[in-house]
C-alpha positions as CSV (number, residue, x, y, z in Angstrom):
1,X,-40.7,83.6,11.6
2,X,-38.4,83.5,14.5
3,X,-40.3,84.8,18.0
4,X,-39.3,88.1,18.9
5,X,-37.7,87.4,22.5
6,X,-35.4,85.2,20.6
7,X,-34.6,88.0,18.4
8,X,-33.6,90.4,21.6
9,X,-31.5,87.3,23.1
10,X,-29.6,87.0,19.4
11,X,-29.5,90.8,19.7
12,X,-27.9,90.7,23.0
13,X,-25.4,88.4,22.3
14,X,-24.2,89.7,19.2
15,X,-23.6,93.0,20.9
16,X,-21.8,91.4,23.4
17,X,-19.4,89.7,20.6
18,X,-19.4,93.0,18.7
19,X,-17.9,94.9,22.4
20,X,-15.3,91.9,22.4
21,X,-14.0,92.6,19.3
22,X,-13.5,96.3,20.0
23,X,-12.0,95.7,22.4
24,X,-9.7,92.9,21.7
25,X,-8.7,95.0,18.6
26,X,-7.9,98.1,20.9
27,X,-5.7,96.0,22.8
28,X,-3.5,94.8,20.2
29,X,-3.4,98.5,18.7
30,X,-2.4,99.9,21.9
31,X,0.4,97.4,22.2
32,X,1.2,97.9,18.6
33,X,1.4,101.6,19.4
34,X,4.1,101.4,22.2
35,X,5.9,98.5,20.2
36,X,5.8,101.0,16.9
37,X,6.0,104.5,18.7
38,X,2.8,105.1,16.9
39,X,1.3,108.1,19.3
40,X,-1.0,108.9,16.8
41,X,-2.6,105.1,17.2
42,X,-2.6,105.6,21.1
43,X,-4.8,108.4,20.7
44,X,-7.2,106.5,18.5
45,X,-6.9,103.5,21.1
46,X,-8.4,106.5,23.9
47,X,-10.9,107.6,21.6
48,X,-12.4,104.1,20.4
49,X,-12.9,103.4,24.2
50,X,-16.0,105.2,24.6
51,X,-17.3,103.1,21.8
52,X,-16.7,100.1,24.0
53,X,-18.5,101.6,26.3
54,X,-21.4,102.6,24.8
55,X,-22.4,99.3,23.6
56,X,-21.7,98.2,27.2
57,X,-24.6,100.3,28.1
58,X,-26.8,99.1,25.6
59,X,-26.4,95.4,26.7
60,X,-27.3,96.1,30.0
61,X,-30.5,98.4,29.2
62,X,-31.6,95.7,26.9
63,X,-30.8,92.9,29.1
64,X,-32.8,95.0,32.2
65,X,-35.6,95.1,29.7
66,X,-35.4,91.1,28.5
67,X,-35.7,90.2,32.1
68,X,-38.4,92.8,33.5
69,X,-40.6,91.7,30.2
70,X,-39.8,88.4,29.3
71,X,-40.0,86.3,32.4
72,X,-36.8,84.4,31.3
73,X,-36.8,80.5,31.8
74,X,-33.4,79.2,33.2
75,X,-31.5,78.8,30.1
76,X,-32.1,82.1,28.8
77,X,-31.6,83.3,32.5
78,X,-28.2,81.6,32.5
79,X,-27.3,83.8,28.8
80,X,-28.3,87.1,30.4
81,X,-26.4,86.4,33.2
82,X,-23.5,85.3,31.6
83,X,-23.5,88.2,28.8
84,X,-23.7,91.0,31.3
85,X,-20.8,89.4,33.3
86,X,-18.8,89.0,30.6
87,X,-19.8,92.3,29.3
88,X,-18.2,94.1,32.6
89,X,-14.7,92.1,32.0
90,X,-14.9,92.9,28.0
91,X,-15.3,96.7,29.2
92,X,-12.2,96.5,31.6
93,X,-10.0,95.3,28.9
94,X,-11.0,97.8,27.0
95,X,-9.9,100.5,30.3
96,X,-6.7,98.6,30.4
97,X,-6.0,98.7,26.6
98,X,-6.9,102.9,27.0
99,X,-4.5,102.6,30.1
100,X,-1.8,101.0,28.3
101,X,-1.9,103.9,25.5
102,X,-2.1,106.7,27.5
103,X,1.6,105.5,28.8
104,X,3.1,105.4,25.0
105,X,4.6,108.5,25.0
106,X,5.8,108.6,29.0
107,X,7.8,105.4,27.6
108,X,9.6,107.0,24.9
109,X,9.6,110.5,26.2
110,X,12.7,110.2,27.8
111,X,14.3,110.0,24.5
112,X,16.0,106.6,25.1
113,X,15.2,103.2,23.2
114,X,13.2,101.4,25.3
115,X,13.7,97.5,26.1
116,X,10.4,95.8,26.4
117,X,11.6,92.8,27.6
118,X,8.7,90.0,27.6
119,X,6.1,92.5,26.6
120,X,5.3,91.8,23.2
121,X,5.8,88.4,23.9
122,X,3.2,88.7,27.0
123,X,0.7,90.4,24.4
124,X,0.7,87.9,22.0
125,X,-0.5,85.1,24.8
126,X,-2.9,87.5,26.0
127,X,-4.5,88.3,22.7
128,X,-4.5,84.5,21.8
129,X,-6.6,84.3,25.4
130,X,-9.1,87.0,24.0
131,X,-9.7,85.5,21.1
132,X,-10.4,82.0,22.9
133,X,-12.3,83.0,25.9
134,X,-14.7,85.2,23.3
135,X,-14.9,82.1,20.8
136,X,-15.9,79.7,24.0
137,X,-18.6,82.0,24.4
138,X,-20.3,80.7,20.8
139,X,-19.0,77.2,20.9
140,X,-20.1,75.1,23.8
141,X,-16.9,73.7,24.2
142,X,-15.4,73.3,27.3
143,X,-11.7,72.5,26.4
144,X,-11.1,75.8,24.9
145,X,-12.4,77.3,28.0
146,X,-9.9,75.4,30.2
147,X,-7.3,76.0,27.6
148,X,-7.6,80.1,28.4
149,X,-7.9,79.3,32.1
150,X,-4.7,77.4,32.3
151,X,-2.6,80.1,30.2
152,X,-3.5,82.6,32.9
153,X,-0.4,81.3,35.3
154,X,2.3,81.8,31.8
155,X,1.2,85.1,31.6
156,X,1.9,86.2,35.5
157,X,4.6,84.4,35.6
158,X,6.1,87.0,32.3
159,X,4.5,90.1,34.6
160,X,6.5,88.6,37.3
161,X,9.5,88.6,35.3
162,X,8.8,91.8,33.4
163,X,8.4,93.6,37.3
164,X,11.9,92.2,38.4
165,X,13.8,93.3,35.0
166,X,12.3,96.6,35.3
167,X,12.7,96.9,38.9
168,X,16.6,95.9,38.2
169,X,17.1,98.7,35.6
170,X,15.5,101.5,37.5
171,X,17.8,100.8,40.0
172,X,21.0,101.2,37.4
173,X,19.5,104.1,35.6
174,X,17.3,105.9,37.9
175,X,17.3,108.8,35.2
176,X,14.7,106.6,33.5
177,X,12.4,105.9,36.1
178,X,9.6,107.8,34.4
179,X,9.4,105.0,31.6
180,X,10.6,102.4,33.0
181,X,7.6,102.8,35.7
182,X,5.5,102.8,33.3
183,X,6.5,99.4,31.3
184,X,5.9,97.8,34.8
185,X,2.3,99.6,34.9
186,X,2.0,98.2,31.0
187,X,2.5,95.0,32.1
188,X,0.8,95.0,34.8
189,X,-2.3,95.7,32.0
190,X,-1.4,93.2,30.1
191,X,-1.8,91.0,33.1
192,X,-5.3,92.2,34.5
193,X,-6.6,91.8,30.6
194,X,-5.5,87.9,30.8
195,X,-7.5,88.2,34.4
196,X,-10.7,89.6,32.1
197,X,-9.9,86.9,29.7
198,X,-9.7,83.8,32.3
199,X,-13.1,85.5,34.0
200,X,-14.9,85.1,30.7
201,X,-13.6,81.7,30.4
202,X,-15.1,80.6,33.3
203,X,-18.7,82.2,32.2
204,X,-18.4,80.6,29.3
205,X,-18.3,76.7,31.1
206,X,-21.1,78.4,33.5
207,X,-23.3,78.9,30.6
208,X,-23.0,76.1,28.7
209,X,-22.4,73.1,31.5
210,X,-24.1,75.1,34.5
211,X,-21.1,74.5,36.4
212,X,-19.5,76.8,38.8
213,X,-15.7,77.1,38.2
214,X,-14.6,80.6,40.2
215,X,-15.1,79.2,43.6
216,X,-14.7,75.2,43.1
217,X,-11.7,74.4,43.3
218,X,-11.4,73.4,40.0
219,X,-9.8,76.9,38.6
220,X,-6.6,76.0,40.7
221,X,-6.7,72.8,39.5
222,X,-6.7,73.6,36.0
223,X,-4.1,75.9,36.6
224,X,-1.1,73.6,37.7
């Protein structure tokens, strides 16, 4: 029979992968919402949030237990560590996916069709980060880690882009300043999640290689 404190660390981390998920998927459906002028899915997106952070909340009382009781060795010190980090950056997409659908209807309120510019395009590479930073939490390889990591600088550089188009067109049609503000604040979502997904990322190479990547050096590296 397996030991019990390796059941409360499997416990742990499957939460953890569980919250990703959520989250992940309330992301995509909040985009989908603003892409589809779904309002009814935006509202769902506001109300799955608190799921998100419930099970946040239950990773952290049962990793505060695991460490009071247990008396961790490194390895498993390393885990907790990592999954309560990572835990705090899964929860913030979730905020940001929530953020993004609350702004659905400003968007389309103003009765015009709106132009999204590199949006969806910008959602797609962010969700494709998700999914890799949460699968190089499972599989001990590094690559996929750096992979998400270096994405992060394609996805500013659309935010960038987005900020300047938008910028542009509230200057030619300030009577849509309302929505148009809040594409740029939608972006600007889209590029904190990649942020969230890049921060994971780097917990990820912590856990497995015990190396430090946020303050090395080697993030910037990676980036170019």
């Amino acid at each position: 029979m397996e030991p019990s404190y390796l059941r409360e660390l499997d416990e742990i981390k499957n939460k953890c992968l569980l919250m990703a998920e959520l989250a992940k998927t309330n992301a995509e459906n909040a985009l989908k919402s603003l892409v589809e002028r779904d309002f009814t899915l935006a509202e769902e997106v506001i109300l799955k949030d608190k799921e998100i952070d419930r099970i946040e909340n239950e990773i952290n009382a049962e990793a505060i237990r695991y460490m009071t009781l247990r008396q961790p060795v490194a390895s498993d010190m390393r885990l907790i560590t990592v999954s309560l980090k990572a835990t705090h950056d899964i929860e913030r997409i979730g905020d940001e996916a929530k953020a993004i659908a609350k702004r659905v209807k400003l968007v389309h309120q103003e009765g015009v069709a709106a132009d999204l510019k590199h949006i969806p395009e910008m959602g797609e590479a962010v969700f494709e980060m998700l999914q890799e930073a949460v699968q190089s939490l499972t599989s001990e390889n590094v690559d996929s880690s750096v992979s998400v990591i270096r994405r992060d600088k394609q996805v500013d550089s659309m935010n960038r882009s987005n900020f300047e188009e938008f910028s542009a067109d509230i200057a030619q049609h300030p009577e849509n300043c309302g929505s148009l503000l809040a594409l740029i604040l939608i972006s600007k979502s889209l590029e904190r999640m990649a942020d969230h997904a890049t921060n994971i990322a780097e917990e990820a190479i912590f856990l497995f290689s015990g190396k430090e990547v946020r303050h090395s050096g080697l993030k910037s590296k990676l980036g170019e």
